[in-house]
C-alpha positions as a Markdown table, in Angstrom:
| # | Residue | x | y | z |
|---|---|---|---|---|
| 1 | Unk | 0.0 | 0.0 | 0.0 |
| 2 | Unk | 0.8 | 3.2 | -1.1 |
| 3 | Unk | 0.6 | 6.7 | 1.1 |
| 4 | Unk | 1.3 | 10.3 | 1.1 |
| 5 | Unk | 2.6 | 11.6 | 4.2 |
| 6 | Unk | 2.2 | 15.7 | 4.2 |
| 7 | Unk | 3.9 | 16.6 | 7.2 |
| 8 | Unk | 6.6 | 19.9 | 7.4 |
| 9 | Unk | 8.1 | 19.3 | 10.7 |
| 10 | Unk | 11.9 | 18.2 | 10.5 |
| 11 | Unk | 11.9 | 15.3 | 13.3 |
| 12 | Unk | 8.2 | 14.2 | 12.4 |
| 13 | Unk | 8.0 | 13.7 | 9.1 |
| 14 | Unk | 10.9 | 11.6 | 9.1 |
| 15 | Unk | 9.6 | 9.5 | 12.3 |
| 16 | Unk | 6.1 | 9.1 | 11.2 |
| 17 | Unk | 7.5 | 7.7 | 7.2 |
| 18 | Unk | 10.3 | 5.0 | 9.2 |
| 19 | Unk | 7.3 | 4.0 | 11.4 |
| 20 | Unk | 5.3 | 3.4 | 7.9 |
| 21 | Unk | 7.7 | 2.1 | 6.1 |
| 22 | Unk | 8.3 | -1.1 | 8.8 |
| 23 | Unk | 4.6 | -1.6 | 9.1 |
| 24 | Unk | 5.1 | -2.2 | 5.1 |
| 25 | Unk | 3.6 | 1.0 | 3.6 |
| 26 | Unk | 5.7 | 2.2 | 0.9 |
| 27 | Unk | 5.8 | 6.3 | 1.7 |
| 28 | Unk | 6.0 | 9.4 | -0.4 |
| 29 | Unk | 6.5 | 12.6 | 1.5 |
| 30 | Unk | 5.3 | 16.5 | 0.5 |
| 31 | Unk | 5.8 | 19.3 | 3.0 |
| 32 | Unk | 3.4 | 22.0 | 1.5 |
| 33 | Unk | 0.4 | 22.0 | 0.1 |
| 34 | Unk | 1.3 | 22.4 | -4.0 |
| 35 | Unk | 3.6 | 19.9 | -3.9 |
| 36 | Unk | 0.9 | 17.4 | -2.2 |
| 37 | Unk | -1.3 | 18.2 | -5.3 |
| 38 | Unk | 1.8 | 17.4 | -7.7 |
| 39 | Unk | 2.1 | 14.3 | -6.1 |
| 40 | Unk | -2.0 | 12.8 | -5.9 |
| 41 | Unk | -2.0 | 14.5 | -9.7 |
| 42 | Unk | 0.6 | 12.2 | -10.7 |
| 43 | Unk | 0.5 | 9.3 | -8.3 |
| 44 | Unk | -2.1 | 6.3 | -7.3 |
| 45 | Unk | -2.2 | 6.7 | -3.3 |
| 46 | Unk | -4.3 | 4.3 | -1.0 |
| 47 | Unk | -4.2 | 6.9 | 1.5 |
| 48 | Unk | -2.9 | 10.4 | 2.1 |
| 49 | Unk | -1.8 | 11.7 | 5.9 |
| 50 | Unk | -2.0 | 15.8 | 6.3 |
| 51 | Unk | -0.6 | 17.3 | 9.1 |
| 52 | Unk | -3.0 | 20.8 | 9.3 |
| 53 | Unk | -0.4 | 23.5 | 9.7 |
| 54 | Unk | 1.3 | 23.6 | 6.6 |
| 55 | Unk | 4.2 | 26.8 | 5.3 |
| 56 | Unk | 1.6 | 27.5 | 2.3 |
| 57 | Unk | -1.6 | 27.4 | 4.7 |
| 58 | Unk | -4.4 | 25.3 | 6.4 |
| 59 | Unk | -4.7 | 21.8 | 4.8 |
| 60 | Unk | -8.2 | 21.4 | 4.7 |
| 61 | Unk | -8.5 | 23.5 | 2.1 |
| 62 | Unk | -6.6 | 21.4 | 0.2 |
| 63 | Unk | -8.2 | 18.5 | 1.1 |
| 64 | Unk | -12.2 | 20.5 | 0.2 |
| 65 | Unk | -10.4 | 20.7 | -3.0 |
| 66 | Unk | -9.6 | 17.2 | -3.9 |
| 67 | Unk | -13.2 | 16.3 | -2.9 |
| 68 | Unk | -14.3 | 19.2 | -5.0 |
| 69 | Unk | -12.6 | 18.0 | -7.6 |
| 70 | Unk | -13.9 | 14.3 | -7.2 |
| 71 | Unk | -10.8 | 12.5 | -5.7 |
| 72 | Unk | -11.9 | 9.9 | -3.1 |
| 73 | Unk | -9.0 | 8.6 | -2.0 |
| 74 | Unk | -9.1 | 8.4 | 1.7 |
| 75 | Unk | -7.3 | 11.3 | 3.9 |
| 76 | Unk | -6.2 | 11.2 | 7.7 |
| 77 | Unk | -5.6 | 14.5 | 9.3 |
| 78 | Unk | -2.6 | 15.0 | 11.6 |
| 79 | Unk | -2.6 | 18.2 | 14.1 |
| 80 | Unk | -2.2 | 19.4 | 17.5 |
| 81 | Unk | -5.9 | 21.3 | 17.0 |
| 82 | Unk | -7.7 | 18.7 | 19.3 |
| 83 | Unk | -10.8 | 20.8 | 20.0 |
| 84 | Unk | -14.3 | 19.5 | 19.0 |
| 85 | Unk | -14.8 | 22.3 | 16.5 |
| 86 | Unk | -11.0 | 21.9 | 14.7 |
| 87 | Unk | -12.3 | 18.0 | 14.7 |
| 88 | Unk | -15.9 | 18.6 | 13.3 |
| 89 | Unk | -14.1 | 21.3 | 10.6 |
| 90 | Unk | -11.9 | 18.7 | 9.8 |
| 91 | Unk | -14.2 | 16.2 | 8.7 |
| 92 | Unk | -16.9 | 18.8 | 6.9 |
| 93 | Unk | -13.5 | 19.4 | 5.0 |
| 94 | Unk | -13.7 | 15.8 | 3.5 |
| 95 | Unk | -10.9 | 14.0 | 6.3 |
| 96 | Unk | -11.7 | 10.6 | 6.6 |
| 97 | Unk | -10.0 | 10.2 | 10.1 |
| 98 | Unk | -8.5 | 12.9 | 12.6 |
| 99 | Unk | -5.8 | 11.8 | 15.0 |
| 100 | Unk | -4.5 | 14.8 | 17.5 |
| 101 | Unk | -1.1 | 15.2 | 18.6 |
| 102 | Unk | 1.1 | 13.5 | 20.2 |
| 103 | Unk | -0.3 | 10.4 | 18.9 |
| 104 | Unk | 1.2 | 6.7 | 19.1 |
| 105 | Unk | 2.9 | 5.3 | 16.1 |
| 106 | Unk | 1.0 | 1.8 | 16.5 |
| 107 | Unk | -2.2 | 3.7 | 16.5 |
| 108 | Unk | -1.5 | 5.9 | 13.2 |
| 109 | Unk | -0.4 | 2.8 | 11.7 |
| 110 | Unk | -3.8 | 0.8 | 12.7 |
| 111 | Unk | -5.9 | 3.9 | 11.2 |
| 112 | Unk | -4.5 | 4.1 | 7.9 |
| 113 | Unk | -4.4 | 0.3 | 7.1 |
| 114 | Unk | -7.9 | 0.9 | 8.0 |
| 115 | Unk | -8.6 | 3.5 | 6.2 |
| 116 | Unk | -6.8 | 1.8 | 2.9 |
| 117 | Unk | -8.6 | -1.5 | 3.8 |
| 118 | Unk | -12.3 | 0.8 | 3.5 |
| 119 | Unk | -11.0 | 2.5 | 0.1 |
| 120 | Unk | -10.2 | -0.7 | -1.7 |
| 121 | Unk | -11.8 | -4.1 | -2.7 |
| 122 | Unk | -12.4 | -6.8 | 0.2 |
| 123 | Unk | -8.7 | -8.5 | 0.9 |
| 124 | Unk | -9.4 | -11.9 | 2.6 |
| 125 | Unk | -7.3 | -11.9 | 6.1 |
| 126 | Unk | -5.6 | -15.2 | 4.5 |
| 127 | Unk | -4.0 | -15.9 | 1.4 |
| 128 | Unk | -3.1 | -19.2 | 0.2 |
| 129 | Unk | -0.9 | -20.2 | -2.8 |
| 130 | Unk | 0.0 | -23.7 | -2.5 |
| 131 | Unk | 1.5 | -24.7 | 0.3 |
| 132 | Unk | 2.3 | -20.7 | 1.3 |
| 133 | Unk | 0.4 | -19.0 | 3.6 |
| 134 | Unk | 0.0 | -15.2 | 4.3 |
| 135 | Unk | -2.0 | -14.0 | 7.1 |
| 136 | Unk | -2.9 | -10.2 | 6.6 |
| 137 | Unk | -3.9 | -9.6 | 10.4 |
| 138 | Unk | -0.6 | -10.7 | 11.9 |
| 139 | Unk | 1.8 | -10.1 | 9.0 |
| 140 | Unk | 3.2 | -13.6 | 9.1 |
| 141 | Unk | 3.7 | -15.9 | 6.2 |
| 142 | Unk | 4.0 | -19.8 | 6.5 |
| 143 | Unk | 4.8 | -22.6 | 4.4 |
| 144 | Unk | 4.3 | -26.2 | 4.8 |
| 145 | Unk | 3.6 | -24.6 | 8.7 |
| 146 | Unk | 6.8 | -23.4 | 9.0 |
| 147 | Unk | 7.2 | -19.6 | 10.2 |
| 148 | Unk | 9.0 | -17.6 | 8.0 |
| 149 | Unk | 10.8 | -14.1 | 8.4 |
| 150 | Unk | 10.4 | -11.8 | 5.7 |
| 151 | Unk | 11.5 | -8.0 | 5.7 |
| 152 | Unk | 8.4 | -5.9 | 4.8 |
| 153 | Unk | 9.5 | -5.2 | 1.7 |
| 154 | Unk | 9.6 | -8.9 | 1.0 |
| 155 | Unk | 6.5 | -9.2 | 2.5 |
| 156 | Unk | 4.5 | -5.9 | 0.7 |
| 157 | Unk | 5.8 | -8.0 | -2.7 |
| 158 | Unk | 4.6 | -11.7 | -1.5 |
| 159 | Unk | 1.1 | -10.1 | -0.8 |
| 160 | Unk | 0.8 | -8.0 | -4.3 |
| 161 | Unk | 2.1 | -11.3 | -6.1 |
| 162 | Unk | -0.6 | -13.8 | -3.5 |
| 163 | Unk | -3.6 | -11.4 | -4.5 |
| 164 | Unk | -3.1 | -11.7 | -8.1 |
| 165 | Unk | -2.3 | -15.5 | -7.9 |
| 166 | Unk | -1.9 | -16.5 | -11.4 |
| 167 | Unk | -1.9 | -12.8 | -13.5 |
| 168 | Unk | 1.9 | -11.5 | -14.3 |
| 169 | Unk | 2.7 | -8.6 | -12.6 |
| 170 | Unk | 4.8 | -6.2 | -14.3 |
| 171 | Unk | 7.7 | -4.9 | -12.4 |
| 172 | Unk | 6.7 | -1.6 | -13.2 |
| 173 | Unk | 3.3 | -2.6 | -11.3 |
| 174 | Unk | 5.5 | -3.9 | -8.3 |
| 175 | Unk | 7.6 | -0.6 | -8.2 |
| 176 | Unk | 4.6 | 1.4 | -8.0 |
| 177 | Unk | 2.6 | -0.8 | -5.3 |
| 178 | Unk | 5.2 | -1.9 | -2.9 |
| 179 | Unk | 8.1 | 1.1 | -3.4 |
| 180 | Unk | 8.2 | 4.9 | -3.0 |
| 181 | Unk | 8.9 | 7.8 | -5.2 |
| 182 | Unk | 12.5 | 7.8 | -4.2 |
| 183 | Unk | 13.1 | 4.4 | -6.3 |
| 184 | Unk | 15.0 | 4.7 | -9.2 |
| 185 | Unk | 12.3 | 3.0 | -11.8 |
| 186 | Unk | 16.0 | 1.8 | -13.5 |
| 187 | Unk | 17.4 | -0.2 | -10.9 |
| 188 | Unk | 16.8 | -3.7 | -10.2 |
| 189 | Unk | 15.7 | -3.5 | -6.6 |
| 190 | Unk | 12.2 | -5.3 | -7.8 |
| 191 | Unk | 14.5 | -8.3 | -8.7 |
| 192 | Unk | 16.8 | -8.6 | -5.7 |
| 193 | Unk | 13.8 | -8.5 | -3.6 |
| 194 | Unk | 12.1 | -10.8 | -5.3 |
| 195 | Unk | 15.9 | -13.1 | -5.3 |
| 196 | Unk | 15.6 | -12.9 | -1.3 |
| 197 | Unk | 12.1 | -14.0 | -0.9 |
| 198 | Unk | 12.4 | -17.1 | -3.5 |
| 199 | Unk | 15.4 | -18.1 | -1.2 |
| 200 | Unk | 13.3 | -17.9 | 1.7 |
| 201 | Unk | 10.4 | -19.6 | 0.4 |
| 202 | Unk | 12.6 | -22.9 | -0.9 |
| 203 | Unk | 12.2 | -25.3 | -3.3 |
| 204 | Unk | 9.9 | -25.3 | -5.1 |
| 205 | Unk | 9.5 | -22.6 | -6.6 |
| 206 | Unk | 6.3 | -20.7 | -6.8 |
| 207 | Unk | 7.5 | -17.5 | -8.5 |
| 208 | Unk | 7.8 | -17.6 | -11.9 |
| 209 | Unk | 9.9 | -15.2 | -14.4 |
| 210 | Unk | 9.2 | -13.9 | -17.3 |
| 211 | Unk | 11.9 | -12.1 | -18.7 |
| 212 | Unk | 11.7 | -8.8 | -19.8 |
| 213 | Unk | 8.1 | -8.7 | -18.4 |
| 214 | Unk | 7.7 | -9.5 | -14.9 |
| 215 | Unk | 6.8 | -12.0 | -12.3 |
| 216 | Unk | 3.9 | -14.4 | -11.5 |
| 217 | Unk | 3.3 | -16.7 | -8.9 |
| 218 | Unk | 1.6 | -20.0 | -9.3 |
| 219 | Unk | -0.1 | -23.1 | -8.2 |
| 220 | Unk | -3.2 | -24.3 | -6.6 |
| 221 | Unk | -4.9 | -21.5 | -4.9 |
């Protein structure tokens, strides 16, 4: 899953996209509000995160514009404006969720899966290719019954390839779905991750290659 942090604050913004990026998100960052609108123009976002206080002004009137303009993708608001009014504002502004500050990472995290889960199709909590289970709620991935570790990038790949068991996914689609804007589109990092989780997986192999295209896994589902 794919978000847009919008978040000025030097120490923050960094600490908020690490704690993201571990839970598996892949995290693109804007500090003002014209460089968000750059971003959703050009980008496919399961969810975007606004802080309110923003060098170029109030974010809710960014986010009554991308509502205006008929963009649905779901938006948390981040702020230190905890009143009932600043809430109420918030969400007649079109925020799907409002989260005061300070705020616990594990609880930011639990809100925006939840708010991507609500903006996209059903995901069954367990996928199953073959012998290779992935359970969604716990983030852990089994086969034959045997526990494996995965990093989350590993992971964010193993669940994009297990919820389109069968269909080839380019590794264009795989940049944009489980990587951020900072990945060069030229390197190979879709390939070495996909090296370290084949190792990890064993023999046999359920990920197939298809040079010059991209990658598909297969077998009973």
């Amino acid at each position: 899953m794919r978000v847009l942090l919008v978040e000025d604050d030097p120490e923050l913004a960094p600490a908020i996209a690490t704690g993201l990026r571990a839970a598996g998100f892949a995290v693109d960052r804007a500090e003002r509000m014209d460089e968000a609108d750059l971003k959703v123009a050009v980008n496919a976002y399961d969810c975007v995160i606004a802080d309110r206080g923003l060098p170029d002004g109030d974010a809710l009137a960014l986010i009554k514009a991308w509502r205006e303009a008929g963009r649905t993708f779901p938006v948390l608001v981040l702020t230190a404006l905890g009143a009932v009014d600043d809430r109420v504002s918030g969400f007649e502004h079109g925020a799907d969720d409002y989260l005061v500050k300070p705020f616990a990472m594990a609880e930011l995290t639990v809100r925006v899966r939840a708010l991507c889960r609500r903006d996209n199709p059903p995901r069954p909590p367990r996928l199953t290719v073959g012998d290779v289970t992935l359970d969604l709620p716990t983030r852990r991935v089994r086969r034959a019954g045997v526990l494996l570790t995965l990093t989350a990038k590993e992971f964010a790949v193993l669940e994009a390839l297990m919820l389109r068991a069968g269909e080839v996914l380019t590794r264009s689609e795989l940049l944009e779905s489980c990587w951020d804007e900072m990945s060069d589109p030229r390197s190979n990092v879709v390939d070495v991750v996909v090296g370290q989780l084949r190792r990890k997986l064993g023999p046999p192999d359920l990920i197939e290659s298809l040079r010059g295209v991209g990658y598909r896994i297969r077998g009973p589902v």
